[in-house]
C-alpha positions, 0 to 999 in steps of 0.5 A, a space after each residue: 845542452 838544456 832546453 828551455 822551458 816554454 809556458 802556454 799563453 793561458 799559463 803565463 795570463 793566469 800567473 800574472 792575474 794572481 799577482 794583479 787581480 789577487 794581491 799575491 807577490 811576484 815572489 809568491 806567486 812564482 814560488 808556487 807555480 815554480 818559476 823564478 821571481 825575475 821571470 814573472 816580472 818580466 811576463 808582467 811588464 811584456 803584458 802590460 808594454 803589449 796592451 794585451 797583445 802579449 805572447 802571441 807565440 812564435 810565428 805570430 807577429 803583431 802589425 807593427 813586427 809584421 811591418 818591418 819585413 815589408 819596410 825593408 823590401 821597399 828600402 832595398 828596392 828603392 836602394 836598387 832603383 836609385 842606384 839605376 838612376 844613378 847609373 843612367 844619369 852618368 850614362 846618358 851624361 857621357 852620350 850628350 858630350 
């Protein structure tokens, strides 16, 4: 099984400066620091899509990724709590009759 080869955050930040900031090529670039052209671009358009947010490292999320967690914890509570209201509703219907 091979592993993946993982690059620094100032690794990836200088590749992409010598494609934008010094007019090489994704191919050229990638070519001389030994990357494959397709990964390049593809660091590229995550640094250009994150406003400078990009490759925060693992365990590092940014407030919208951090949001989510705490999103789903309040859907599934109000989930449990409608399902009770539910329940009390039917209950107290059957004691009124």
């Amino acid at each position: 099984m091979t592993t993946r080869k993982q690059y620094s955050k100032e690794f990836k930040l200088d590749a992409i400066s010598l494609v934008q900031e010094q007019g090489y090529s994704k191919s050229e670039a990638a070519r001389s620091l030994g990357i494959n052209a397709n990964v390049l671009g593809r660091w590229i358009k995550e640094h250009e899509a994150a406003d400078g947010q990009a490759f925060q490292g693992n365990g590092i999320l940014t407030p919208e990724k951090a949001e989510i967690p705490q999103l789903r914890e309040g859907n599934r509570r109000l989930k449990m709590e409608n399902e009770i209201l539910k329940k009390a509703t039917v209950s107290f219907a059957k004691e009124t009759r």
